[in-house]
C-alpha angles and dihedrals in degrees: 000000000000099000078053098064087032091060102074093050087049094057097046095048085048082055103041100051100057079054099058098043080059103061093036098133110242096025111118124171093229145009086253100055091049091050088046098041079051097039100043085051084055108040076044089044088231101144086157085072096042088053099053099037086050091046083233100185085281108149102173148020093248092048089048079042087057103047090051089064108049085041078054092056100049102039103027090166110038138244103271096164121069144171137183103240096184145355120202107207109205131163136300087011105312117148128158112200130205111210137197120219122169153152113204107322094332109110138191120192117210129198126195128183106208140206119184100191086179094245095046139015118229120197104207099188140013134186147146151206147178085219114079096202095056089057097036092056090062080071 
């Protein structure tokens, strides 16, 4: 009688939970998905997305809002063009990475701190800079 009445709560919590490992910020399902969810926000100049899905210090809607517009004036048009400028391989699946983004001769420097835990990818820490010397100092 008790597994009975239990059994409702337990299929919604089965059902609930792959939900919300889903939606964890930072969790990607492969190296791949987390470079092109970064990539795609840049080429698109949506830093807005890039900040809430790195769990980038962002706390609200109107400081992500924020952030978009000063990204916007500075890159009206985007960074469509991209390399990978350094990896940092470390232990048990630690990397931090330095990327290039730019448009013409405007520039932004990313720095991720990465975990490939095999079945996901977690990206610890995020952040990002016009000046090359702040990010790089993160190596």
């Amino acid at each position: 009688m008790l597994l009975r009445r239990l059994l409702p709560l337990l299929f919604v919590l089965s059902t609930a939970l792959p939900l919300q490992a889903q939606t964890l910020v930072g969790v990607f399902s492969s190296y791949d998905e987390m470079r092109s969810a970064m990539d795609d926000a840049m080429v698109k100049a949506d830093i807005t997305t890039a900040l809430l899905k790195f769990d980038a210090g962002v706390t609200s809607k109107g400081q992500a809002l924020d952030v978009q517009a000063k990204f916007n004036q500075l890159f009206p048009k985007g960074l469509p063009n991209k390399a990978l400028i350094r990896r940092d391989v470390y232990e048990a699946g630690l990397s931090r990475e330095l990327l290039a983004y730019w448009n013409g001769t405007k520039y932004l420097w990313v720095s991720i701190l990465i975990h490939d835990l095999g079945e996901q990818v977690v990206a610890i820490e995020f952040s990002a800079n016009t000046d090359y010397d702040t990010i790089a100092s993160e190596f």
